[in-house]
Structures are given as C-alpha cells and as structure tokens.
N, C-alpha and C positions, 0 to 999 in steps of 0.2 A: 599519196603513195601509189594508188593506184589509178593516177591519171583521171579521165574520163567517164572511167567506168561505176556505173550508180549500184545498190543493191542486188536489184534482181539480175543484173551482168552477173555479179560477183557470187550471189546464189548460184544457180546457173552451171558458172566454170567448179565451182564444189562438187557442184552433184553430180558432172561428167566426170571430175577423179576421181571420183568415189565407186562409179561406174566403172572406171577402166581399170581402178588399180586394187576396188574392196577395201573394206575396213582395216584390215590386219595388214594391209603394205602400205599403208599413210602414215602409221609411226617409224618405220623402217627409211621411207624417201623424207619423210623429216630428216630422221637423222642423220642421213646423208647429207643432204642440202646444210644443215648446219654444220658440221663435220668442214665439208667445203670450204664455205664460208670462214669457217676459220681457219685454216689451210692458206685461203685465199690472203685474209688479213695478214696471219704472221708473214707469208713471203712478201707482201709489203712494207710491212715494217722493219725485213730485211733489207729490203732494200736500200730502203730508206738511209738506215743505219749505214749500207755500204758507200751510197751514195755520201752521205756527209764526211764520213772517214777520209775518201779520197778526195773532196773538192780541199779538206784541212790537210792534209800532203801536199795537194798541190799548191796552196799558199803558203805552208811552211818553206817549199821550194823556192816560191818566188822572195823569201826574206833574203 
C-alpha cells in the first residue's frame, strides 16, 4: 500500500501531520478524505451504470 516506504518513513510523515495540522484536525481531514472517497466511488459507479445503459441502446439499435 504504501510502496517503498518502511516504518520509520511512515512514523516520520505522522508526526509531521500531527505537527502541522494538531490533534483535533486529524479527525476532521479524516473525515473529509473519506467523505471524498466516497463521493469519488458513487460518481463511478455512476458512471458506470451510465455507461452500460447506453452501450445497451446502442445494440438494441443495431437489432
């Protein structure tokens, strides 16, 4: 998941957001990021869904 990067990288990038952002805005930029994240998924799954719709019109056309 996170590539290359060993323990103390991954310590490290912690304890710099922890620095820049404090305790009490790490649950807040969670929640955003997953918020996102799923924002992200359903408009693909939209699409998805839109995609299929029309490729099944356009072979109904071709019957």
């Amino acid at each position: 998941m996170f590539g290359n990067l060993g323990t103390g990288e991954i310590i490290i990038i912690v304890l710099v957001i922890l620095i820049f952002f404090g305790a009490k805005k790490i649950p807040e930029l969670a929640q955003g990021v997953g918020k996102g994240m799923k924002e992200f998924k359903k408009a693909l799954k939209d699409n998805d869904e839109d995609n299929k719709s029309t490729s099944e019109t356009k072979e109904e056309k071709k019957s």
